[in-house]
N, C-alpha and C positions, 0 to 999 in steps of 0.2 A: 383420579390418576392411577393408573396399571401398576402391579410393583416393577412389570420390564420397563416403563417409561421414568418410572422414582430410579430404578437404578441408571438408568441413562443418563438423568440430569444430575445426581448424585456426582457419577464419573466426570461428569462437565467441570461441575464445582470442585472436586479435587484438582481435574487438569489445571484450571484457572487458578484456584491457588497456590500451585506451582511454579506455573510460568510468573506468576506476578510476585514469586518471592524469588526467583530467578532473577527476573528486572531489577530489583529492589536490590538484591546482592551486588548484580551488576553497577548497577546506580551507586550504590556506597564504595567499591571501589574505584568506581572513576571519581567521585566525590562532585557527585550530579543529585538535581532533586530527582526520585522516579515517578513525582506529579507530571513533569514534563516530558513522559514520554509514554506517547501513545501507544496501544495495543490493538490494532487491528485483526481480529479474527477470519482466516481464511474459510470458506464454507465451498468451497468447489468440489463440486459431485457430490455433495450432503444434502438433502431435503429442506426443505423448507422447514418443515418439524423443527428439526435440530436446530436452525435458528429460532425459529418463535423460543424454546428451551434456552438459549443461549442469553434472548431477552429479559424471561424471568430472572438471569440469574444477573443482571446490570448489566449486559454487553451493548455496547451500542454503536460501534463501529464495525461492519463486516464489511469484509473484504473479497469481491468475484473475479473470476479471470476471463468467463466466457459471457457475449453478449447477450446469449438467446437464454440463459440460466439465469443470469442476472435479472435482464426483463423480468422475468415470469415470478421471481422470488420479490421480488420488489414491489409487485402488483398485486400478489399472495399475501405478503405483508403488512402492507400500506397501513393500518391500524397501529403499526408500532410504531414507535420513537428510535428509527435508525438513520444511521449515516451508511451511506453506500459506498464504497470504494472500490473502484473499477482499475483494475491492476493487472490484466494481459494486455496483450498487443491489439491494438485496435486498428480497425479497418476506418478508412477514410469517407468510406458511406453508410458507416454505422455511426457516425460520431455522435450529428443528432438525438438517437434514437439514444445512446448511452446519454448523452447531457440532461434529457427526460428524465431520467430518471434519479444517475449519480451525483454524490455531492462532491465526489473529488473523484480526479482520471491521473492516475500516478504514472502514466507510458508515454507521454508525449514525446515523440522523437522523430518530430519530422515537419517542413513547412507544411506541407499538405495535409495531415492532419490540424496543425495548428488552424489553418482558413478553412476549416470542415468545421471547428468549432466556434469561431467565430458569429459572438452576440452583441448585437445594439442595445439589448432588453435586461439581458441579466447575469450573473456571474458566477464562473463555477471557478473552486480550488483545483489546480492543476500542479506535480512535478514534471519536472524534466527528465527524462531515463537515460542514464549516459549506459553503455555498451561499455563492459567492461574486458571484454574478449576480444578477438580478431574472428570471430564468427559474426556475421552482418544479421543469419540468422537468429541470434539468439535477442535480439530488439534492442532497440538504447540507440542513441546518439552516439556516433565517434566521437572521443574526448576532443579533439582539433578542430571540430564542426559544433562544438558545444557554444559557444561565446555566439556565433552567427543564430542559432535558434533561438537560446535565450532572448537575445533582442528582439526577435520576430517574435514572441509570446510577451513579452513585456508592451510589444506595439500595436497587440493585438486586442479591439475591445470584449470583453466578455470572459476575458480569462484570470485569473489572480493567482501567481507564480507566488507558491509556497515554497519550492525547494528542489533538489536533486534525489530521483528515483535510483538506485544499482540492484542487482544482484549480484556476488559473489561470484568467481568462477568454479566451476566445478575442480582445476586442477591447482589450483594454488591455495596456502590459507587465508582467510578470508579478512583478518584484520588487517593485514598491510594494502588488501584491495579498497577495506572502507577506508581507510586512510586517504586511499586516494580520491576515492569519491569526495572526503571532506576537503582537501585539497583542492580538488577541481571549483566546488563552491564557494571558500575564499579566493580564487583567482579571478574566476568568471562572472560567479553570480550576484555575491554582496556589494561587488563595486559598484553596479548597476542597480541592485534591488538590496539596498539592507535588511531590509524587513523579508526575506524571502531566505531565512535561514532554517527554515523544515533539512530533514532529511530520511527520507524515509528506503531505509536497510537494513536488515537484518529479519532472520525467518527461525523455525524449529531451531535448529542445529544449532545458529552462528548467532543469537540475537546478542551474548554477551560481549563477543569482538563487537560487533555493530553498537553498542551502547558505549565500550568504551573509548568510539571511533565520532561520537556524537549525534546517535540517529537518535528520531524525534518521533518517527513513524515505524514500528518493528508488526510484521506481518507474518502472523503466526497462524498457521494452519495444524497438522497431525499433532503438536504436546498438546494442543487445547480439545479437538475434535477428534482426536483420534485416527486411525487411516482409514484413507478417502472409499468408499464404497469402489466396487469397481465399475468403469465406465459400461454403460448397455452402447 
């Protein structure tokens, strides 16, 4: 190994030491175990490298947003022991092609994707992504339109609904928004699916609001990786 490659994974392992004592803190004041809460590592626009490094050091959850990076890193990787989480907005005829590969799709927000992925054979973990904006662009489900999808995912074979996806809004603070998220999931979700109490919210910045909002699933990209290389 290079010493620029020892200090690269070096950096890793301080990052991740960080973030997980971060969690930990967060965890002891909500007065939560932080075993039950995931850390998913975002790797968008990062190489391949960076994850194989990321592997050495126990990661086993990475998290992509684009479908054609994801493929390709997945295919590169296949010798390791990961889980793949596929977490942008997905296209309705790519759904396939992501279920190939991912083990969970955290953006479900729409019937038409839901019977894109639709399987007789076998089962992938899926969230629900509620919209927490009035931007239609920014992905998720309308909270009012949330209870009708849920259903159509719970009806649907091939899927296994773990919980409610959100992001934060960029213009408001982020705890009162995951609140709402956790909200949305005891109205909507547990009455129909108990066992479907995931939540998977919070990122860099906000994971502490998000942990002490109940998330299950915290998707952390730049405090672990650093910033994103820039796109070619």
């Amino acid at each position: 190994m290079t010493d620029e490659r020892s200090a690269g994974v070096d950096d890793l392992r301080a990052r991740l030491r960080a973030v997980a004592s971060r969690v930990g803190e967060a965890a002891r004041l909500a007065d939560r175990d932080p075993a039950g809460i995931r850390t998913i590592v975002v790797t968008k626009f990062h190489p391949a490298s960076l994850v194989r490094d990321l592997a050495t050091l126990g990661v086993t959850d990475v998290g992509e947003n684009r479908h054609q990076e994801a493929q390709a890193k997945a295919l590169e990787l296949a010798d390791l022991d990961l889980s793949w989480h596929f977490i942008g907005q997905l296209q309705s005829k790519k759904a396939r092609q992501v279920r190939a590969y991912a083990d969970a799709i955290h953006s479900i927000d729409r019937a038409a994707l839901v019977d894109a992925l639709r399987s007789d054979e076998t089962s992938i973990d899926c969230f629900v992504q509620v919209n927490l904006t009035d931007d239609p662009g920014r992905g998720g489900v309308a909270p009012d339109e949330l209870e009708g999808l849920v259903e159509h995912v719970l009806a649907t074979p091939g899927l296994r609904l773990l919980g409610l996806m959100a992001v934060a809004p960029l213009d408001e603070p982020a705890r009162p928004a995951f609140a709402r998220v956790r909200e949305l999931s005891e109205r909507f979700v547990l009455p129909m699916a108990p066992e479907a109490r995931s939540l998977s919210m919070g990122m860099s910045h906000d994971l502490e609001d998000a942990v002490a909002e109940g998330a299950t699933h915290l998707r952390i990209g730049t405090a672990i990786t650093g910033n994103r290389p820039i796109a070619g």
